[in-house]
N, C-alpha and C positions, 0 to 999 in steps of 0.2 A: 396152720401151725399151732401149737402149742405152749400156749402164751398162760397159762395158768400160776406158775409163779412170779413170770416178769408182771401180770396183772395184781399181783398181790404186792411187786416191788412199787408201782406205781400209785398203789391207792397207801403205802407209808410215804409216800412225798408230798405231803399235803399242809406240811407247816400247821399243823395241829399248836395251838397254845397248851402251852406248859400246864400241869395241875400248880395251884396253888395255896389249897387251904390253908386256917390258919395252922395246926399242926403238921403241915410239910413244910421239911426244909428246900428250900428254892435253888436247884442246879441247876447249872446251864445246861441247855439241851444241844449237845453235838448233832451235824458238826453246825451250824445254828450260831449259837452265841458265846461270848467272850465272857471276861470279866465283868459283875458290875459295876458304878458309876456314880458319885453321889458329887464330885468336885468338878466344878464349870472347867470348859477348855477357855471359851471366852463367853463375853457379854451375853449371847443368845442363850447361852443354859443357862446362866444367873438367871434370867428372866423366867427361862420353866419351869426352874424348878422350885421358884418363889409359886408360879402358878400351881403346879401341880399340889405344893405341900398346901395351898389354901382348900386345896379340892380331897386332900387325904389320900392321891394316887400316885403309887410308886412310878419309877421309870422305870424301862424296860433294860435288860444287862446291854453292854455294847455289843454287838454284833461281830461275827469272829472271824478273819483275814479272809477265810475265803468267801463267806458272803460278801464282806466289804468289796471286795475285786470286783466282781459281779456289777455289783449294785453301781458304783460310782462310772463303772464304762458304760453303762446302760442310761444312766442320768446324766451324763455330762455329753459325751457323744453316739448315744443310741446303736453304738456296736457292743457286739460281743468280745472278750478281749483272746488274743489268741493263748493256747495251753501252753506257751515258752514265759509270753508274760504272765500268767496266773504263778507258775511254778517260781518263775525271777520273784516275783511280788512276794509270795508266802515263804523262802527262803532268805528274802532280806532281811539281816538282824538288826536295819536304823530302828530304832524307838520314833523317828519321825516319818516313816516311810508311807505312810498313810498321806500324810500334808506333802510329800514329795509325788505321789502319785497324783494328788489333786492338781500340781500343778503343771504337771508332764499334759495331763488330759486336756485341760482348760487350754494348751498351747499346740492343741493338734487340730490340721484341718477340717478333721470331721466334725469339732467346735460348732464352727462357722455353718457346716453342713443339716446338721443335726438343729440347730437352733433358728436355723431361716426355717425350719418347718413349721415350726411351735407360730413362728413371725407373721408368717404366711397364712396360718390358720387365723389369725387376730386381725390381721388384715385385708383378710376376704381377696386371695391373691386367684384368682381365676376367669379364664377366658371369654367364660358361656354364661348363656342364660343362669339367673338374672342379675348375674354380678356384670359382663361384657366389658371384660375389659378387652380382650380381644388377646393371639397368641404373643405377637412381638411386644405388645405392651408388659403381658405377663412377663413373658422373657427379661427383656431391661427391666422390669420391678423384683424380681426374684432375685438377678446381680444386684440390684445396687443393695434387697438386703441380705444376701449375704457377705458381699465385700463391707458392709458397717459391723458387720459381726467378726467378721477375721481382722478388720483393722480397730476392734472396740471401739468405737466412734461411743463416747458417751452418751448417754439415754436421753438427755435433755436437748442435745443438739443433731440427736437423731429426731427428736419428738419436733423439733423447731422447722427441719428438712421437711418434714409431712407435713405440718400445718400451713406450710408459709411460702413453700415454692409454686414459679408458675410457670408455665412453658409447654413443648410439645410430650404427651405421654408418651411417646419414643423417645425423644432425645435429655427429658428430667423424669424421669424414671420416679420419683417421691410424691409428682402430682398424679400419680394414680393414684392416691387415699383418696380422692375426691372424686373419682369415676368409678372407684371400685363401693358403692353407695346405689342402693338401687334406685334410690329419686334421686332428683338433682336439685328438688326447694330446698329452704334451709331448713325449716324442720328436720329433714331425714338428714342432711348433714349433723346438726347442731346432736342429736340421737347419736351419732356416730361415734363423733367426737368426745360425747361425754364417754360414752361406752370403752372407748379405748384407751383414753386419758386419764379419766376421771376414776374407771371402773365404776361407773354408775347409770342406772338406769332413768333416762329422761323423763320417762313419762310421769315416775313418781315425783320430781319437782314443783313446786308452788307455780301457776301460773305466770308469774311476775320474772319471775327467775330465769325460768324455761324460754320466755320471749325474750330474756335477754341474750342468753347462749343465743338465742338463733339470729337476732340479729346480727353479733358479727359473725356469719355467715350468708349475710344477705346479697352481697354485691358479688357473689364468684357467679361468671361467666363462662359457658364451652362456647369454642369456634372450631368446626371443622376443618381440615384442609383437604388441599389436592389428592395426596399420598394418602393410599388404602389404610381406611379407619384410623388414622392419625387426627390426634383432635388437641386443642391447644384450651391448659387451666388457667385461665386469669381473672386478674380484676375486671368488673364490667369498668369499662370505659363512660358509660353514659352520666349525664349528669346526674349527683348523688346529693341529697340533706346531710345534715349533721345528725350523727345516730346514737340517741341517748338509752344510752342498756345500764343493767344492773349484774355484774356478775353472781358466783356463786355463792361467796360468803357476803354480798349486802352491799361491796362498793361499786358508786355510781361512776360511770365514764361516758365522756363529750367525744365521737370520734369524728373529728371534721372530714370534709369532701376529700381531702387528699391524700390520709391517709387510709392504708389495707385492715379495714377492721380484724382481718385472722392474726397481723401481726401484733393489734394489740392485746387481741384476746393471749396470744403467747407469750407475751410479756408480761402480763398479769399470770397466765398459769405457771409461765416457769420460774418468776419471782422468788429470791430466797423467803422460806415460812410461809409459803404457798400450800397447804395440807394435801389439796386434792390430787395433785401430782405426784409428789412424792411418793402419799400414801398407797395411792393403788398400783406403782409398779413393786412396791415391796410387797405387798400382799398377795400380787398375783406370783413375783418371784417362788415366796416363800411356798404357795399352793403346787410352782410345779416341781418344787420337790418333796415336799408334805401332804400334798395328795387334797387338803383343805387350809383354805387360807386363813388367815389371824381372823377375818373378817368373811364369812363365807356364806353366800356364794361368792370368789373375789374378783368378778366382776357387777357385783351387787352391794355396792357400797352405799350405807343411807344409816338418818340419826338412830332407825327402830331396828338395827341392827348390827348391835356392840363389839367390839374386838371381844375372843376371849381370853385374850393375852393384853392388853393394851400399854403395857410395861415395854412388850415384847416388840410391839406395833412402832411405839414413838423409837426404841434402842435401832432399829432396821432403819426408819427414816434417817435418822439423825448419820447412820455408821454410812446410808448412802449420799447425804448434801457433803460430809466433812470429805469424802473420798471423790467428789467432783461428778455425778451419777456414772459414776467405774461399774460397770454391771458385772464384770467378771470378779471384780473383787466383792462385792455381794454375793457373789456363788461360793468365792472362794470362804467365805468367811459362814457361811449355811451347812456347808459339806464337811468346813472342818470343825462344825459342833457336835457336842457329845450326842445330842439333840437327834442329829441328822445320821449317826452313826450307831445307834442304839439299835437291836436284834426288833423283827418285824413282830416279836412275839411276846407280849404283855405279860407285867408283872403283876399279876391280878385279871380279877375278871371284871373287871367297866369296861361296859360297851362301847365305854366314850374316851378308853384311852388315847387313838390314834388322833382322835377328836382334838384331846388337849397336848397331843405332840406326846405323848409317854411311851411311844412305840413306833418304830418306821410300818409307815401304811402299806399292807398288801395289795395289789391295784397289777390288772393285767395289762401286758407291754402295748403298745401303740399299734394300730393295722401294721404303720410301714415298718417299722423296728421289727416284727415277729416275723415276718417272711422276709424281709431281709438278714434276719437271723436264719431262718430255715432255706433261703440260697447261702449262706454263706455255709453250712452246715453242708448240704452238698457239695458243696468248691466250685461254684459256679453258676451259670445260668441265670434266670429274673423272671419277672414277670411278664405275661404280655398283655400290657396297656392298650388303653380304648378310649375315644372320643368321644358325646355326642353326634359333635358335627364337626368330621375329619374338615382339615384346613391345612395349610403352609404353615410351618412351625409347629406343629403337635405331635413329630415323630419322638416317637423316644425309642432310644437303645434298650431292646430287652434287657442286654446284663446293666444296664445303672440303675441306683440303688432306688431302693422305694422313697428312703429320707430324700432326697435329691428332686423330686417330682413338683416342680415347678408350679403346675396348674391345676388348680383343685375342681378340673374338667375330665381330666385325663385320670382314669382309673380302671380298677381290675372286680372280677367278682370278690377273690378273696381280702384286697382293698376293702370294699364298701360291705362286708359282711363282716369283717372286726371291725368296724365302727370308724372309718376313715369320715371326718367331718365333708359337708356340701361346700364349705366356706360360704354358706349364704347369710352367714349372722354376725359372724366376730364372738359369738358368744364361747367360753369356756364349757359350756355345757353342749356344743353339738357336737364334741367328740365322745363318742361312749365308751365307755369302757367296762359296759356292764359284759359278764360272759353269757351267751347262750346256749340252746340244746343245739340249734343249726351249727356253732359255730365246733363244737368239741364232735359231733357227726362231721364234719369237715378233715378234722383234723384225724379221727379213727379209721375213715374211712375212706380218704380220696385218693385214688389214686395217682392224683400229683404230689401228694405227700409221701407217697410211698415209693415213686418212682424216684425220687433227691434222693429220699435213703437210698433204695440199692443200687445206684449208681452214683452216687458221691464220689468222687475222685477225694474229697477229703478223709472219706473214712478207708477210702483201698491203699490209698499213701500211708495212713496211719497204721493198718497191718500189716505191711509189707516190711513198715521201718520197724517194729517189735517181733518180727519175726515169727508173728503168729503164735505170740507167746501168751497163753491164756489171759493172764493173770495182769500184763501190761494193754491185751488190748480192754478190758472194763476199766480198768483207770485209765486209762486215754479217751476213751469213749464218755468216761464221767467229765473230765476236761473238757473235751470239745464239747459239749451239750451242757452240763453245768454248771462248767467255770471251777468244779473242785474234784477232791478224789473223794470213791465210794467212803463209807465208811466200813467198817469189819463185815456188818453184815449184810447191806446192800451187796456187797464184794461176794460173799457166801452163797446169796438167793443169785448173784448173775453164775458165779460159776455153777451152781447146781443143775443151771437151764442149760448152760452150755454144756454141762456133763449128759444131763436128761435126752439131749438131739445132738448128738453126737454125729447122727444120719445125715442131719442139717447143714454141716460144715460149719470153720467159725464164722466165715462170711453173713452165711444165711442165719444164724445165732444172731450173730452180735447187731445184722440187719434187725432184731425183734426187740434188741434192749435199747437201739439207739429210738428206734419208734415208742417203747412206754415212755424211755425221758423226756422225748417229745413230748408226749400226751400228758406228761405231769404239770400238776400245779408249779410246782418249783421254776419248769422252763418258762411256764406260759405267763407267767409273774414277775415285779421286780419285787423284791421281799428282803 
């Protein structure tokens, strides 16, 4: 087929930044960005753009309704949004419909869906080798966090549930943090804990310190039981000393025989003016929708490596203690910053805009987010998923969604080639998100990619209902794929192709333009 100008439509979807010299005047680039922005919505832009203006770097304009749509169903609940709500969305005249769609999203299931993944990934939720937690365990550990997430269970007395519960890891589902850990000393606990609590790296702690974390982690216990691989977290029972540790900022504590040293340790971490709590869920918040955290990498938090916002750092802590760690209202309060809603495409040329928050970060979508996007883009169908070591409970229904995917055992080729993490770390950095050549030869060329297009039941319902009417199926086609309508001349290069293969039918046409929007940067991005 002859794809010569849909290849040329494709290689203009590339979110090029703007010229900026200093004698050009700076327009928004359609369809791209809105207005620009210099007056805070709230506290978090006072704070950047106190930063930015010490740095001399503009902010980027506000990003314009239909990227906004886009963007915010892709970050709040890792779907695509359909072309009825894109059209409602950019038709509504509120002045606040922006903060009304933030809070439609934040109150839909796929909330809860979407965000047990991120959870899941941090907390090394998987079966097999050499996390074993086994599948029923994974199972009741995936429910319980996504039912914390649909019912906002506050962070602190989610973080309390994980450090402190003990029982069978089928029937308390929260004591898998502590099986889900590849040793079971407390070293490799005490590591763990810091990493996910703390956002910090153990090893680099002062000696003194570090054996203190670990000692209260000294006395947990497994017991097997009867019922396959059911194994029960407790205190050891055996006779214990009195265990004199040093926390992380310097105070000393006596924890006698009879009490659970995890408990105490969580009463000191969760302590009101406790830093290290607080600090690294708002950082790592802030990272997953800024791409880089205040403090980055944000799970590498340490003295020799300084906020570069620190204005911004304490305003986040502080809006999370006074709201009771309400995580959604941190979201809610990220999303509806000027900050977080500015165009992906810099006002100037520093390399280090996105760096200091003066631009929304380009960064490509998540393995399971993209092909759950591209089944959903055919109307249908899934993946089909794969074991190591098939077992009772690892089936999964080909059509559920990829966000849904419980056990980070269970995966697909085109999974673990867009950079679906092992879960073997907890770390933020095993997911990649870097693009490769294998992975865009995947997408050009597979033909499982090609076989959704031309059998899509979503796109044969969507010519059927316009009638076959040129000119509504490319802007339906720009909808379904990228969440807005062409613009003039995007519109023009499609109709031209469709005039050019006329031979081709629209079918087989508009089958070539729904595969470049595929293949564009625009789809394969959140931006």
């Amino acid at each position: 087929m002859k794809k010569t100008l849909l290849l040329g439509l494709a290689a203009g979807l590339l979110l090029a930044p703007a010229s900026s010299g200093a004698d050009t005047v700076r327009r928004p680039a359609a369809p791209f960005e809105g207005a620009g922005w210099t007056a805070p919505a709230n506290f978090i832009d006072t704070c950047v753009l106190a930063g930015l203006g010490k740095r001399g770097i503009k902010p980027a304009p506000l990003c314009s309704d239909e990227i906004f749509v886009r963007r915010v169903y892709l970050d709040v609940i890792g779907t695509l949004p359909e072309p009825a709500e894109v059209t409602a969305f950019l038709e509504d005249p509120r002045p606040d419909k922006r903060s009304a769609l933030i809070d439609t999203l934040l109150a839909r299931p796929e909330f809860a869906d979407y965000w047990s993944l991120k959870w899941c990934d941090i907390l090394r939720v998987k079966a097999e080798f050499p996390i074993n937690l086994w599948p029923n365990a994974v199972q009741a550990y995936h429910r319980w966090i996504r039912d914390s997430l649909r019912e906002n269970l506050p962070y602190d007395r989610f973080a309390r549930a994980l450090l402190t519960s003990s029982g069978s890891n089928f029937r308390v589902p929260p004591v898998n943090f502590y099986r889900a850990v590849q040793g079971r000393d407390a070293p490799s606990i005490a590591r763990v804990v810091a990493l996910t609590f703390m956002g910090t790296r153990l090893e680099s702690w002062p000696a003194e310190r570090r054996a203190g974390l670990e000692a209260c982690f000294s006395r947990i216990a497994y017991k097997k039981t009867a019922e396959w691989k059911e194994e029960i977290v407790q205190l050891d029972p055996a006779p214990a000393a009195v265990i004199e540790t040093v926390m992380a900022d310097g105070t000393r504590l006596k924890i006698p025989p009879e009490q659970d040293p995890r408990r105490v340790f969580a009463d000191w971490l969760l302590a009101p003016g406790n830093p290290w709590f607080t600090r690294s869920i708002v950082n790592r918040a802030w990272s997953w929708f800024m791409s880089y955290g205040i403090i980055h990498e944000p799970d590498d938090l340490r003295p020799d490596n300084p906020p570069v916002n620190p204005e911004l750092l304490a305003g986040l802590e502080k809006y999370l203690v006074d709201n009771k760690y309400d995580l959604k209202l941190l979201f809610k309060a990220i999303l509806n910053s000027n900050t977080y809603q500015q165009s992906s495409i810099p006002d100037g040329n520093n390399p280090e805009s996105a760096r200091f928050f003066a631009c929304y970060p380009v960064r490509q979508l998540e393995a399971e987010v993209l092909i759950d996007a591209l089944n959903w883009i055919a109307g249908g169908g899934g993946e089909e998923y794969s074991s190591p070591i098939p077992e009772p409970f690892t089936f999964t229904p080909r059509r559920q969604r990829s966000i849904l995917l419980s056990d980070g055992s269970i995966t697909s080729p085109f999974l673990e080639m867009f950079g679906r993490p092992g879960r073997d770390t907890g770390l933020e950095s095993e997911r990649s998100r870097q693009p490769s050549a294998a992975q865009r030869m995947c997408l050009m060329n597979s033909s499982e990619i090609q076989r959704k297009i031309t059998m899509s039941s979503r796109l044969q319902k969507m010519l059927a209902s316009v009638k076959w009417n040129r000119e509504l199926i490319i802007e339906q086609t720009y909808l379904i794929i990228l969440s807005r309508r062409p613009t003039r001349e995007e519109a023009e290069i499609a109709a031209a192709y469709f005039q050019a293969n006329t031979s081709l039918g629209y079918k087989a046409a508009n089958d070539d333009l729904a595969w470049t929007l595929i293949n564009s940067k625009e789809f394969l991005c959140r931006h």
